[in-house]
C-alpha positions in Angstrom: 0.0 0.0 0.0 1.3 3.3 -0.9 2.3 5.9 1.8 -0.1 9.2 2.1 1.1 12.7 1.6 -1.2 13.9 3.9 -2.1 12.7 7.5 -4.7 13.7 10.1 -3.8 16.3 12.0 -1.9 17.9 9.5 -2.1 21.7 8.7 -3.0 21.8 4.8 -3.8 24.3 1.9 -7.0 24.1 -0.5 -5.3 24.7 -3.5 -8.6 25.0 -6.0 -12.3 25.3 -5.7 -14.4 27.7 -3.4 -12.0 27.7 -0.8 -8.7 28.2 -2.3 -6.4 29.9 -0.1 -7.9 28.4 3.1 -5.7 26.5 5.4 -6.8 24.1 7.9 -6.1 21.0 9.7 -6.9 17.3 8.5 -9.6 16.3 10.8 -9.9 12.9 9.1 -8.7 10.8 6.2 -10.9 8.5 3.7 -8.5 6.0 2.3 -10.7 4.3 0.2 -12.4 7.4 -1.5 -9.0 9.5 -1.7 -10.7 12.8 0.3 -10.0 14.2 3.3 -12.1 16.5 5.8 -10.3 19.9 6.6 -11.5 22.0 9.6 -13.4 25.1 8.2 -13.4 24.0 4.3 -16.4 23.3 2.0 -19.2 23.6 4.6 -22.5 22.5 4.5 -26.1 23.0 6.3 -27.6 20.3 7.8 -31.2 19.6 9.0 -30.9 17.5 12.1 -34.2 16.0 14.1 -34.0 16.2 18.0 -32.5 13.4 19.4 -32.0 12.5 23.2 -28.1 12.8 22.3 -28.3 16.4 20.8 -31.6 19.4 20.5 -31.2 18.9 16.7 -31.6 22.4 14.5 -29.5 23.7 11.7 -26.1 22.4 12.1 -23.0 23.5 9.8 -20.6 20.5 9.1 -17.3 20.1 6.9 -17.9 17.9 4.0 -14.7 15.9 2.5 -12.8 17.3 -0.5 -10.4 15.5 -3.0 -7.0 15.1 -1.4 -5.2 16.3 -4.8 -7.0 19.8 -3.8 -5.0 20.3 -1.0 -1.5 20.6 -0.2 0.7 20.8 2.7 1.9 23.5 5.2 6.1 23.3 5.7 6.3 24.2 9.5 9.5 26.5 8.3 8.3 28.8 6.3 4.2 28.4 6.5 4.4 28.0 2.6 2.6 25.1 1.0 5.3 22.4 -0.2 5.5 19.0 -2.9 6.2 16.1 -0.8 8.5 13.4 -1.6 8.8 9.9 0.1 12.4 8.9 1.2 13.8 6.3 3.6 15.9 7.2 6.9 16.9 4.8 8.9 15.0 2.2 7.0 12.1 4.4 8.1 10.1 6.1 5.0 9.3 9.5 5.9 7.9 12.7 4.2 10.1 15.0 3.4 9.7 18.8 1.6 10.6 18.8 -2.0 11.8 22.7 -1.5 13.3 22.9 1.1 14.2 19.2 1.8 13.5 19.1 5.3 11.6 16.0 7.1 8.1 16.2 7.6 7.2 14.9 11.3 
């Protein structure tokens, strides 16, 4: 299985679409559908009935977006970077195509 350029909890950049420019954090990963949800990007209106968990109402929720529409944030220089997959210490990690730091 191939390695993922982006991971939850990483700081990303939409790239294209409504929300280009935003940046955000991976709340989750779909493997299977190759999207992921980012905090604050492509929001939608929901309708939800009253429940004994929650009062219900109109709730706003992050829907998932391609993950070739976002890009990630280097720590460094808060630019969005190309990743590229390298070994260390028989250990593949992400590391910055610009800048060539490793990505933690």
């Amino acid at each position: 299985m191939a390695s993922w350029r982006v991971k939850k909890g990483d700081i990303v950049q939409v790239i294209t679409g409504v929300d280009r420019g935003v940046k955000g954090e991976v709340l989750r990963v779909l493997r299977d559908a190759r999207r992921v949800v980012v905090k604050g990007v492509n929001m939608h209106t929901r309708h939800q009935k009253p429940s004994m968990k929650n009062a219900g109402g109109i709730v706003k929720k992050e829907m998932s977006i391609h993950a070739s529409n976002v890009m990630l944030i280097d720590s460094t220089d808060d630019k969005p970077v190309k990743i590229a997959m390298k070994l260390v210490d028989r250990k593949k990690v992400r590391v910055s195509k610009r800048t060539g730091s490793v990505i933690s």
